[in-house]
N, C-alpha and C positions, 0 to 999 in steps of 0.2 A: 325848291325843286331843281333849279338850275345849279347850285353843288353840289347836288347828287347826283349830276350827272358828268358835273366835273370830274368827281372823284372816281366814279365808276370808269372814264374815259382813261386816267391818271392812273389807276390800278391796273388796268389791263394793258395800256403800255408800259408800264415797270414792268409787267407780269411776262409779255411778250420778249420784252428784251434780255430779261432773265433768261430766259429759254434760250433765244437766239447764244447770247454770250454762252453758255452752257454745252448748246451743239456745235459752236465754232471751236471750242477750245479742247472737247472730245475729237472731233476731225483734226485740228492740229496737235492731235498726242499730246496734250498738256495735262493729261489725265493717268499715262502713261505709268510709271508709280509713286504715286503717291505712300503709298507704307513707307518707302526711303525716309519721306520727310517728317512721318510721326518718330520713327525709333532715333532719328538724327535728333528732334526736342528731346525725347525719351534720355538719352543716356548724356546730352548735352545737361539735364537737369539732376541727373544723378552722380557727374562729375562735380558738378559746384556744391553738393551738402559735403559739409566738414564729417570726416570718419572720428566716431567717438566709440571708446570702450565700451559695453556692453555692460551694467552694472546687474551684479542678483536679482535685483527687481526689472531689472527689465527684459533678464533671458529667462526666468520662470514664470512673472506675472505675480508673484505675490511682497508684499509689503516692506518694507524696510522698518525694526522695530526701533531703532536709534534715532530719533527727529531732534 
């Protein structure tokens, strides 16, 4: 029984400090925008794929009969 009230102790100050860090960092504008930083990954990962021709099978979807 004394674990369980460890843990429930241990849960609810994680739980609390989530919070807390969460409202500090909303009041410090650190929340301010965020979309910046998804389209900055976004197009940072669409510059590194190598550009390859387009082959018949892959601009209609149908099969290539020569294997």
């Amino acid at each position: 029984m004394e674990l369980t009230w460890i843990s429930i102790a241990a849960s609810l100050a994680m739980g609390s400090g989530a919070a807390f860090l969460f409202i500090y960092a909303v009041k410090r504008d650190w929340m301010r925008n965020i979309e910046d930083a998804k389209y900055q990954v976004f197009w940072s990962d669409e510059q590194d794929k190598p550009r390859v021709k387009p082959t018949q099978e892959t601009a209609d979807g149908s099969q290539s009969k020569a294997k």
